[in-house]
N, C-alpha and C positions, 0 to 999 in steps of 0.2 A: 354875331354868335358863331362859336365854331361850327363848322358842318359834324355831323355823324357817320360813320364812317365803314361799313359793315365789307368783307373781304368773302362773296362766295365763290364754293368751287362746283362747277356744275361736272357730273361724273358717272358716264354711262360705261358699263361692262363690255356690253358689245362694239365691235368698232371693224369696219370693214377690212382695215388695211392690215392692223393687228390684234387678231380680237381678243380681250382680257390683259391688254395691253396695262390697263393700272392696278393689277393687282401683281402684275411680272414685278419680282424682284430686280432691285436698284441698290447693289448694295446689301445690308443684312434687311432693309424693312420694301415693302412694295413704292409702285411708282407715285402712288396716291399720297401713300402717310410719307414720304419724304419733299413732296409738293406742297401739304396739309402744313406741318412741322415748319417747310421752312417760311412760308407764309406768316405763319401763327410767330413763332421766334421773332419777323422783324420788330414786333412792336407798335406798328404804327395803323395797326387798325382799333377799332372799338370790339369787332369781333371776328372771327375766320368761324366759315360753315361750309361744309360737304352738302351739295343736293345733291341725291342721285335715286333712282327708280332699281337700285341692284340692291338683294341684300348681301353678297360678299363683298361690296364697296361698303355699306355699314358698319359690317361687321370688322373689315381692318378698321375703319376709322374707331370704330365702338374700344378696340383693342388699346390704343395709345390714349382712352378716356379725352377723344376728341369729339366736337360736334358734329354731329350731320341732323339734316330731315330728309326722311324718309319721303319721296311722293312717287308714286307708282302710276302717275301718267305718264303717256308716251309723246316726246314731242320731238317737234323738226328740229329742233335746236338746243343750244345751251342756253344760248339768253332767253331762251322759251321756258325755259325747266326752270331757273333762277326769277324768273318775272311771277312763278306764279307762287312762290314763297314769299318775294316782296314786297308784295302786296301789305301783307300783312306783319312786316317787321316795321320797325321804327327806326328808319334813320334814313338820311340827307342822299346819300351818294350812295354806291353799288357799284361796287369793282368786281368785272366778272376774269377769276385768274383758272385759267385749263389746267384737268387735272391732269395733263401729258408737261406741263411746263414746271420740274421742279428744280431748277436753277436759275428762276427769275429773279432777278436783283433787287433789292430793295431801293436802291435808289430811281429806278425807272416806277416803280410805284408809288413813293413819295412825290414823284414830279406829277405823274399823273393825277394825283390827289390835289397838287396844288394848282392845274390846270384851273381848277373852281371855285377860284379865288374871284375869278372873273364872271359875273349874273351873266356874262353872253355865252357862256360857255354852257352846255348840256349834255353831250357825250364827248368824251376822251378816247382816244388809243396810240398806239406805241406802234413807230417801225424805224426800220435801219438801215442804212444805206447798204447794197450790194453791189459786190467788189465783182465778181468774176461771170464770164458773158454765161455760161452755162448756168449759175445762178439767174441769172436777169433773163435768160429764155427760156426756165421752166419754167410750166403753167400750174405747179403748185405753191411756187411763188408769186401770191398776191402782190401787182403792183400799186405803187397809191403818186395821186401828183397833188400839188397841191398850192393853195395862191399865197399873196404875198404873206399873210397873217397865220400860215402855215394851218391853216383850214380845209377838209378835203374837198378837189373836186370833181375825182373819179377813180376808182378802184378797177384792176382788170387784171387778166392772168397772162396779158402778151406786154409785151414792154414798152412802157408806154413814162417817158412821151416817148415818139419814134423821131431817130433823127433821120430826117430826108438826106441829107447833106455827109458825106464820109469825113471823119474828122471833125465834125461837132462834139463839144464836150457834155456829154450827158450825165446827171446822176439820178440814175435809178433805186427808189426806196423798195424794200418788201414791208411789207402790211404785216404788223403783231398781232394775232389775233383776241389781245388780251385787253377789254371795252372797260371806261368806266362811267356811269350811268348818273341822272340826276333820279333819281324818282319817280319823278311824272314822267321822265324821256323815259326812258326803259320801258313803263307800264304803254305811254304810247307806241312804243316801236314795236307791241305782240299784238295791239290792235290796229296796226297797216296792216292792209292786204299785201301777198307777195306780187312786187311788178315782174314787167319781163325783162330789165335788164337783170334783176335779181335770178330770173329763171336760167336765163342766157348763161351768165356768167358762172352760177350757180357761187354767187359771194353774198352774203349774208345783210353784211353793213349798204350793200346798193339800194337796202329797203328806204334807208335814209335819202341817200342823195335823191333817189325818186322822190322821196315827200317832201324835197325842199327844206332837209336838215343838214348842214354840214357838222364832221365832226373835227374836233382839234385834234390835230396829229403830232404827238411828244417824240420827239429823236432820241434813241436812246444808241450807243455806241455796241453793247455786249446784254444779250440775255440769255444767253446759256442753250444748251441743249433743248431742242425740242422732241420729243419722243413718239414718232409715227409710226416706227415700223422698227420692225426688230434689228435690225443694222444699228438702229442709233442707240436702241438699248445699249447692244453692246460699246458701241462708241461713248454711251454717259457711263457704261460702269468702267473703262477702262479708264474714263477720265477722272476717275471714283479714286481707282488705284493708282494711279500716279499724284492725284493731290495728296 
């Protein structure tokens, strides 16, 4: 039987590094309804949802007559804010896509979807190989390593593996931070407690490897613009204006 297939977007107002960062204009519409939009256009979910605890995130979503639910608790996370909607939706799988990611490709989502094709499979995510050493030494770049079966089995923000040896060929992945969930994984992963390499690291997905979950890791080549700070605003809208 096919899985069911729900697309949310978890969508907080405040944000450290830019705050109000999704409702900043991208173009003529905000960062959210063009994240929402393009989500919703690929087609290949059963449904696209906004969660978010803001009502000016509502309220653009409310604007393009797109969905959200509204929950006005406060949580450590997204997959924390999306877990406690899930609960009570009906359907198989749960793809958690950011609402800072609105040039995510649809074909990285389709594969991630068909990750669950496989019963050993229960959480999904996306990462990509990094080209330049400045990329592979910042510690906002999530790295991930991973075994033969392209399974994770360790996350970390130094570059990792490390080559001892000068002139070993290494490749270094960054970590997507965009999960897709079976049901029952997701509703379990808000009832682990946080460990300490999770504390450490302060990486979200280590809740897993502590509990003796791995997750599959989908390679995907290009996903677009991520939108952290206002630099890359302007870097996605110029890249707005030249497409």
């Amino acid at each position: 039987m096919k899985n069911r297939v729900v697309a949310l977007i978890p969508a907080r107002y405040d944000s450290k590094r830019f705050p109000g960062k999704l409702t900043a204009k991208l173009g003529e519409k905000s960062v959210i309804v063009c994240t929402y939009e393009n989500v919703r256009n690929m087609g290949i979910f059963d449904d696209v949802i906004v969660v978010t605890n803001s009502h000016i995130i509502r309220d653009e979503i409310d604007k393009v007559s797109g969905k959200v639910i509204f929950n006005d608790s406060i949580h450590p996370s997204g997959t924390d804010r999306i877990a406690e909607v899930a609960k009570d939706l009906d359907y198989d799988i749960i793809i958690n896509v950011q609402g800072d990611e609105p040039f995510i490709g649809k074909k990285s989502l389709e594969d991630l979807i068909a990750a669950f094709d496989s019963d050993e499979v229960y959480v999904a995510t996306l990462a990509q190989k990094l080209e330049s050493e400045e990329a592979i030494s910042n510690p906002n770049n999530v790295k991930v390593i991973l075994d033969s079966e392209n399974m994770s089995l360790y996350f970390s923000r130094l570059p990792i593996p490390f080559a001892r040896d000068k002139g070993t060929e290494v490749e270094h992945l960054k970590h997507i931070g965009v999960y897709a969930f079976r049901k029952e994984a997701l509703l379990k992963f808000v009832s682990l407690s946080v460990g300490k390499l999770e504390q450490i690291e302060m990486i979200e997905c280590l809740r897993f490897i502590e509990n003796g979950i791995k997750l599959k890791v989908i390679l995907t080549e290009t996903i677009g613009i991520e939108i952290d700070t206002e630099t890359d605003l302007q870097t996605a809208n110029k890249y707005l204006q030249n497409k």
